[in-house]
C-alpha positions in Angstrom: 99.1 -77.9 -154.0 100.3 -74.2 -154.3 98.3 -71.6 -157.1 100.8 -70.9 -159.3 101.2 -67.7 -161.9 103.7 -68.9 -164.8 103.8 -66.3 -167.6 103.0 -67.9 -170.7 105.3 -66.0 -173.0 108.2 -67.1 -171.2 107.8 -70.2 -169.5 108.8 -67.4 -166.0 107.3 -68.2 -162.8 106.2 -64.6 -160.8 103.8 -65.5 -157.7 102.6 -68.6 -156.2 100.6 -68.9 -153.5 99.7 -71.6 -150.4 96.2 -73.6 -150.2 93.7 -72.3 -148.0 94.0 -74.5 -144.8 90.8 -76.2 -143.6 90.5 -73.8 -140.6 90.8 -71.1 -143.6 88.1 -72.7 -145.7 85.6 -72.8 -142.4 86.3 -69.2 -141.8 85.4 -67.6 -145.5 82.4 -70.3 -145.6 81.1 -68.7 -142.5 81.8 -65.1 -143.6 79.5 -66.3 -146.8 77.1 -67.6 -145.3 76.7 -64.6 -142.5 77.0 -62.1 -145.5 74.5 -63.8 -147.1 71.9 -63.8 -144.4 72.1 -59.4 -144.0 72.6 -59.0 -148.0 69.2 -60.7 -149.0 67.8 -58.4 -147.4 69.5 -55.5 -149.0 67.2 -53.8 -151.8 67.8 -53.6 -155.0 68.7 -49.8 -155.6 71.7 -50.3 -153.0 73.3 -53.7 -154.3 72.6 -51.3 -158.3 74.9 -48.9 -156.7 77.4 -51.5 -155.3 77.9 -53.2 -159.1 77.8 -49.9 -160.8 80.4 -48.8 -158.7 82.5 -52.3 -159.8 82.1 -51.7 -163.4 83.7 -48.2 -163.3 86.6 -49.4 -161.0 87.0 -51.9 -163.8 86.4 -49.2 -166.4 88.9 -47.0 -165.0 91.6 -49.9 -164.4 91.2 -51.5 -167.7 94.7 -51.2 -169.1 95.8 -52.4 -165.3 93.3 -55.2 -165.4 94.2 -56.2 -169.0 98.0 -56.2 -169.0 97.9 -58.6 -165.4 95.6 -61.1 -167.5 97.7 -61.0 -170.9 100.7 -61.7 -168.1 98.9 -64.5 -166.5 96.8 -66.3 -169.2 99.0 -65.1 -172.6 95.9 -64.3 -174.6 96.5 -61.2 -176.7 96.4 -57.8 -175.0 93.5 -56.7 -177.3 91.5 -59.4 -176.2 92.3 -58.7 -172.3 90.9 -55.1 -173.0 88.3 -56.6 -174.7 87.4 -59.3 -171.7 87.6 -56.4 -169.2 85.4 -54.0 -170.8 83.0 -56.6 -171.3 82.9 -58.0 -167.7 82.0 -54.0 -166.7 79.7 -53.8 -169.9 77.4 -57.0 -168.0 77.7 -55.4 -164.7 76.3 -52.7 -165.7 73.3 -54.5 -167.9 72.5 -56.7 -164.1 72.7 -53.3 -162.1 70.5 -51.7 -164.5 68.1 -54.4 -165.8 67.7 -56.8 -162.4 64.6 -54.7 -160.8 62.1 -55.9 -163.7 63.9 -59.2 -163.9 63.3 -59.3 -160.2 59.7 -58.0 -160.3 56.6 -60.4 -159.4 55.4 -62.2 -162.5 51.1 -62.0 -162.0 49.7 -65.1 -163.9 46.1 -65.4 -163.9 44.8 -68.7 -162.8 41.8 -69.3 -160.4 42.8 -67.1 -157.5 42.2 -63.8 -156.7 46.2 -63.1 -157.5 48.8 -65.4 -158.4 51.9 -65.5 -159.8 55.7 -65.9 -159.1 58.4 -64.4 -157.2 62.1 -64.3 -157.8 64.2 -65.1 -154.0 67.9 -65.5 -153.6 69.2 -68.9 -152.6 72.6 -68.2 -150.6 76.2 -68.8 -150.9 76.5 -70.0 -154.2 79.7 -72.1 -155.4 81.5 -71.2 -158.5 84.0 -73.9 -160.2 86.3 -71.4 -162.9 88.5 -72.3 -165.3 91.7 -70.0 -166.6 90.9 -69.6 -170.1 88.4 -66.5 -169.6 89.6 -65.5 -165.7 87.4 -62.5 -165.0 85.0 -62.9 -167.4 83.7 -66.6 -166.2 83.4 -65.1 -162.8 81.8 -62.0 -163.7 79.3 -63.2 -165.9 78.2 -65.5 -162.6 78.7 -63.3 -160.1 77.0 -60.1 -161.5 74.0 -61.4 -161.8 74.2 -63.7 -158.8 75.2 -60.5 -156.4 72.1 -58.6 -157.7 69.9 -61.6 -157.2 70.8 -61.9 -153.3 72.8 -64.3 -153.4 76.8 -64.5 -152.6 79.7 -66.0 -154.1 81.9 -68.4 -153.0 84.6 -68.9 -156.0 86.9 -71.2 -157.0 89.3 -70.4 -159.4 91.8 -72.2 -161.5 95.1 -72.9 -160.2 97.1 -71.2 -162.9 95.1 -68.0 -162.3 95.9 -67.1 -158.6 96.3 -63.0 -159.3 92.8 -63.1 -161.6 90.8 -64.6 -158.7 92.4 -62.1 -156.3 91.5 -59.2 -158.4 87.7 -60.2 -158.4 87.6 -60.3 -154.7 89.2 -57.1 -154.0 86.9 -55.3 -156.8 83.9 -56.5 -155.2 85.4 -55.0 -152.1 86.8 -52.0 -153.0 83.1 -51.4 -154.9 81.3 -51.5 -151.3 79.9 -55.4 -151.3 79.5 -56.3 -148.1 82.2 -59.0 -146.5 81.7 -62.0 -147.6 79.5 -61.4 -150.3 82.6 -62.6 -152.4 84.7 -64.9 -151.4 87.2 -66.6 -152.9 88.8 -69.7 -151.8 92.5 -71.3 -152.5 91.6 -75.0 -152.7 92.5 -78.1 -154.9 90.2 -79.9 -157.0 90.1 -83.1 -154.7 88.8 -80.7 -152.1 85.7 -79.2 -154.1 83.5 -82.1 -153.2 83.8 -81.2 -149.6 82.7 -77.4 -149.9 79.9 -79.1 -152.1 78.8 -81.1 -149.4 79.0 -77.9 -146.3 75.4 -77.0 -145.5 76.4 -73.3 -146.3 76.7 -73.9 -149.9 73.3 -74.5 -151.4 74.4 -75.0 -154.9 76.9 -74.7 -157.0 78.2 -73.7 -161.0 81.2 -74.9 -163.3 82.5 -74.2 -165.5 85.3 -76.4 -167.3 86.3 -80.1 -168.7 83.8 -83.0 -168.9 85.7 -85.3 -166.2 85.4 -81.5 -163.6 81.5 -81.5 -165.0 80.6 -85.5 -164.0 82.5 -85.1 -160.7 80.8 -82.2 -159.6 77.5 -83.2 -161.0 77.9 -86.2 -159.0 78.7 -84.3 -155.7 75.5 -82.1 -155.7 73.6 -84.6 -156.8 74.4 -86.7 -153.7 73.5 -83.7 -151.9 70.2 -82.6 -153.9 72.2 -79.1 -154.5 71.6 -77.3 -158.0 74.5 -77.3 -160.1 74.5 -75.9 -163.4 77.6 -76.7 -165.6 79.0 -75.1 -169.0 81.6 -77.8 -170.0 83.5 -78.5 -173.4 82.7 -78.1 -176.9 83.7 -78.7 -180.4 81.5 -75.9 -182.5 80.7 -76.4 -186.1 81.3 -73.6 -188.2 79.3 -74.3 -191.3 79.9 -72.7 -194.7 76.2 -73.1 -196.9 76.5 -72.5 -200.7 75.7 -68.7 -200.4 78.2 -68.3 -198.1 79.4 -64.5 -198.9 83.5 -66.0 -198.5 84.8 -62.2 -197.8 83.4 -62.4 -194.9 83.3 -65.9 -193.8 86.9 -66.2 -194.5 88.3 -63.7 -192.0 85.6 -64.5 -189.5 86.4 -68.2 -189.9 90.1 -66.9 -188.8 88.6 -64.9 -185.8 86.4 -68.0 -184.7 89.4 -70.3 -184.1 92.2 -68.3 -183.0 90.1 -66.2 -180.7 91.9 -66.8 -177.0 94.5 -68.2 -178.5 92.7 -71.3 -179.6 91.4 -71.5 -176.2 87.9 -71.1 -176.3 84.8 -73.8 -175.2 82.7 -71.9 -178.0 85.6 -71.2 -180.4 85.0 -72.9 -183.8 86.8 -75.9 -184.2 85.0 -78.4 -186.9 84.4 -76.2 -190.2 82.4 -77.7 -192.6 82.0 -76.5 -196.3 79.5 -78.0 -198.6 81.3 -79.1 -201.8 80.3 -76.5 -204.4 82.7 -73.7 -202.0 85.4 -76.1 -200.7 88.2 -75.8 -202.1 87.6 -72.1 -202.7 87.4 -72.3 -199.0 90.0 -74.4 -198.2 92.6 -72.4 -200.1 91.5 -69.1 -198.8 91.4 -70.0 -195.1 94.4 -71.9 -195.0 96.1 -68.9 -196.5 94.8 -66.4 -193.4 96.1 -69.0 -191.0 99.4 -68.8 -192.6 99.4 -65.3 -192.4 98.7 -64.4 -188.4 101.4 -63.2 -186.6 102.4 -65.2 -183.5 104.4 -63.8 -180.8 104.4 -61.5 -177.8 101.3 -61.0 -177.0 101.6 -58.0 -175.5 102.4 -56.6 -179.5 99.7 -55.3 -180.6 100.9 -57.0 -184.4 100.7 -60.3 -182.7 97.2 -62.3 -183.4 98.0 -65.3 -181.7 100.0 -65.6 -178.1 101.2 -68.8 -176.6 99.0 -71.4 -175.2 98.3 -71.6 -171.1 100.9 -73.9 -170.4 103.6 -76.5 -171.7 101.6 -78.7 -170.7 98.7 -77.6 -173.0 101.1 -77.2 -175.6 102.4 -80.7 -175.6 98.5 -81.8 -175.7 97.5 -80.2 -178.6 100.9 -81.0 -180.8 100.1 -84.7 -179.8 96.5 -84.6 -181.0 97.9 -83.2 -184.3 100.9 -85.1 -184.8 98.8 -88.6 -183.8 95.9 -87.3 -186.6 98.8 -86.9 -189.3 100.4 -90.1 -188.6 96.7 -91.8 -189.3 96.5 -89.7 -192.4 95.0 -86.4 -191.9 97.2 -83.4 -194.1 98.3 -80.3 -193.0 97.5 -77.3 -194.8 98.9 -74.6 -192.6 100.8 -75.1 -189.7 101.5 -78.0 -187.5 104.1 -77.7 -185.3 105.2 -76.3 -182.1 107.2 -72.4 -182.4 110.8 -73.1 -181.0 111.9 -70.5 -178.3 110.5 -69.8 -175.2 107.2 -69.4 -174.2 104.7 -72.2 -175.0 103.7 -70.9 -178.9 101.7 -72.9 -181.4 101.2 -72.4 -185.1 97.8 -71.7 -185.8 97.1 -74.7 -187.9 95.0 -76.3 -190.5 93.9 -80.0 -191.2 91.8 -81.6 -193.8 91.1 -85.5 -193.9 90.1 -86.1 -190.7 88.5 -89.2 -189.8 86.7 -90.0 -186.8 89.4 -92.5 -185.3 91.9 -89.5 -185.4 91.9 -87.2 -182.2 91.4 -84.3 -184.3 88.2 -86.0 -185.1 87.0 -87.3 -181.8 88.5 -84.7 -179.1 88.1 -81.0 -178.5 91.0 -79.1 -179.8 91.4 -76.6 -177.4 94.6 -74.5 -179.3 94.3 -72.4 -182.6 94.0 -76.0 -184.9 91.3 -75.9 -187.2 89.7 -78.9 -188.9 88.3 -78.7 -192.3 85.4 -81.3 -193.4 83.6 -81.1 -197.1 79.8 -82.0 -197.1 78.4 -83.2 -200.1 75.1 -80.5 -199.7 73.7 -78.3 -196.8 72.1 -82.0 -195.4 75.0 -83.8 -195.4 76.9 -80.4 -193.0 74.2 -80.8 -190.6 75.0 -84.4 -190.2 78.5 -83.9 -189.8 78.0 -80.8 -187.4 75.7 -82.8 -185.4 78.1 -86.2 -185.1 79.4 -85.4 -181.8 78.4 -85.6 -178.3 78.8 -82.3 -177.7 76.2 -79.3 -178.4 77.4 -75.9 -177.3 77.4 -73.5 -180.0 77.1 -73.5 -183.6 77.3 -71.1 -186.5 76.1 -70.6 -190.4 76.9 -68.8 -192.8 74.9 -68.2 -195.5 73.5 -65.1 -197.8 70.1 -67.4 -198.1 67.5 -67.2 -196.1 66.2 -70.7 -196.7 69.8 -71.9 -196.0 69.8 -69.7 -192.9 66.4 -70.8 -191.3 67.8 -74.2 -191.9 70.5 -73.9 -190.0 69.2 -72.8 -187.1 66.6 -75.9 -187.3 68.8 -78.1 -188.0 72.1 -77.7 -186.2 71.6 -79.3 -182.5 73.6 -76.9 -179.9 72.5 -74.3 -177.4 73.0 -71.9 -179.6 73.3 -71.0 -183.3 74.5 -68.2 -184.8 73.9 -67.0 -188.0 76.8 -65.0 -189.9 78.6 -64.1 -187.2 80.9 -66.5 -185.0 79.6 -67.6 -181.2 79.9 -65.7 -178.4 77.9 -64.2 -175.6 76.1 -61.2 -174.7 74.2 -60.4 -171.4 70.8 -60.2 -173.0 70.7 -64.0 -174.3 71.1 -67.2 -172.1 74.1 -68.7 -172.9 74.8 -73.1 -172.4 74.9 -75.8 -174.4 73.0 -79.7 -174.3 74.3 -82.8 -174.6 78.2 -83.5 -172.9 78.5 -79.9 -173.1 76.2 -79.5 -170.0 73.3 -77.7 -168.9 71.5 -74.8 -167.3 71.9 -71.2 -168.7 74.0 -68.4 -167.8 73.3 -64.5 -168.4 70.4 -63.1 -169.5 67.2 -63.2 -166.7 67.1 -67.4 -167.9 70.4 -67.5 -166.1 69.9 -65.2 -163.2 66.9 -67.5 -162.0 68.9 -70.4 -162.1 69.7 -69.9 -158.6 66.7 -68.2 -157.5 63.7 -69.9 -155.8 61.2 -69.3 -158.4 57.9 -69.5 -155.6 55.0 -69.7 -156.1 51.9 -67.5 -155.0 48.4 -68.2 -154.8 46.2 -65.8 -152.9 42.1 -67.2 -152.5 
């Protein structure tokens, strides 16, 4: 199969690109694994000056940067500058934080000196999907790099240009050859770079079926994997909730990407006593975002990845309304080119709809009504999934509850899910597990050995 870059807006084709070959594969494999075996060994003021150096290339491309992924992935201009400044934002938290991350831990215990040391693990594999294109690799690569270890990536096929980018950064920044690699491969062909003795583990990033095959794979090798898969976030809206702002950020939660989002709120749940209030309110903010180029900066929402994604998320809609949920904004495709959605809004969901049972991964929002702050969590917590979730509340008993009581990776408290460097980031349940960012993440692929001295 060929990477292809259709432009999202307009349905245009601009660059495709052939499959590696396996002679190809073999060669960058090698070039990983012989990269990896000098750059362990490089200390950690050098591989500092390396990432800082990727971060301003970043910082000084970012309009560059931000306009190829708008082109590529149709998320909204402002959000590429936003993605870009935040992938050079965590380089620059690894360069300047991975020394004490790195440093010996000394834990007393019956010897003389004892502890635990932080070592690199080798050419890592990373599974990426197209939604967040240089964010997902950045925010396993940075830390990764300044670890030790080296990256072998595999992007999305819909994201050829995004994948190239990261390569030549890295290079153009000083990394060594072959301390990123990037390979053009189908899915059917993962298992196999799995399986080479030069990869010792591997991360993904994507759907539940890419998750269980991968998963599956390493496991048959006894390789680490660690996988951030799909999710259907609970956005719950307490009695206290302060509606000024958990109306607009409600907005923000959904539509962020497009609709595109694993930790995007999708299930929004509003205790009885503020429902309708609710309902009303947010349905009328859906109504009212601008959808369109996305290169305007008046447009909120840009079109979906493909037609293909388009077509999926129409048909989970138009399959909930025939079954009896309602539509309160939206629901329906834009005519004209480009594959454009109406950010919508549904209320009456059941559980043998696929608005109630399947992640929604476009701007549809789905609106449940709890009978008391009890009855949300059960609601929130009614699905297999358990990435992020979110409260909002002015009370602090309401508050404390929900971030007891809501079952996810993480919960958020008056302000919608997202990710920063200093916390680990992952969910439990189908929505994976391991951590990335923070030092929690960093040591996922580190051997974390031991040392006793007598």
């Amino acid at each position: 199969m060929a990477y292809v870059s259709v432009n999202p807006a307009t349905g245009e084709t601009y660059a495709t690109f052939e499959e590696h070959d396996a002679a190809e594969v073999d060669r960058r494999l090698g070039l990983a694994k012989s990269a990896f075996d000098q750059w362990k060994h490089v200390n950690l003021e050098q591989r500092r000056r390396f990432m800082i150096t990727a971060a301003e290339l970043l910082e000084g491309e970012l309009p560059v940067q931000a306009e190829a992924l708008t082109r590529e992935m149709g998320k909204t201009f402002a959000a590429a500058k936003g993605e870009v400044a935040k992938c050079a934002m965590t380089m620059r938290y690894y360069a300047d934080n991975a020394a004490s991350m790195l440093a010996d831990q000394e834990i007393a215990s019956p010897a003389s000196r004892s502890g635990v040391r932080y070592e690199p693990l080798g050419p890592v594999l990373a599974v990426m999907p197209w939604n967040f294109p240089l964010w997902q690799a950045v925010r396993f690569a940075a830390p990764a790099l300044m670890a030790g270890n080296v990256v072998v990536l595999k992007h999305a096929s819909n994201v050829p240009n995004a994948a190239l980018a990261m390569e030549d950064l890295f290079r153009r920044a000083g990394f060594p050859e072959g301390c990123f690699v990037n390979l053009f491969i189908g899915s059917a062909r993962v298992a196999d770079v799995i399986r080479d003795e030069r990869i010792v583990a591997v991360t993904l990033t994507g759907s539940e079926r890419a998750g269980e095959a991968v998963a599956a794979t390493a496991g048959s090798v006894l390789k680490k994997c660690v996988l951030e898969l799909g999710g259907s976030d609970p956005f719950v809206i307490a009695d206290s909730a302060d509606l000024d702002l958990t109306v607009p950020m409600a907005v923000n939660g959904r539509v962020q990407n497009n609709g595109q989002s694993c930790i995007a709120a999708k299930r929004f749940i509003v205790v009885e006593s503020r429902a309708d209030e609710f309902i009303e309110r947010f349905s009328a903010a859906m109504r009212d975002l601008t959808v369109g180029d996305p290169m305007d900066p008046a447009t909120n929402v840009g079109p979906l990845v493909s037609a293909a994604q388009r077509e999926e998320i129409a048909g989970q809609v138009a399959e909930s309304v025939a079954k009896g949920a309602v539509v309160t904004a939206g629901g329906k495709a834009v005519d004209g080119p480009g594959f454009f959605y109406e950010p919508t809004v549904l209320t009456n969901v059941t559980d043998e709809m696929r608005a109630g049972c399947e992640e929604l991964f476009g701007p549809v929002a789905v609106v449940y009504v709890a009978r008391d702050l009890e009855h949300a969590a059960e609601i929130a917590n009614s699905t297999p999934w358990g990435l992020g979730a979110s409260i909002w509340a002015t009370d602090d008993a309401e508050q404390r509850f929900g971030i007891e009581n809501l079952s996810a990776g993480m919960v958020f408290v008056n302000q919608i899910v997202g990710s920063t460097p200093e916390l680990p980031f992952g969910g439990i349940g189908r929505s994976g597990y391991g951590r990335e960012l923070s030092a929690v993440g960093m040591y996922e692929f580190c051997n974390q050995k031991t040392f006793y001295v007598a």
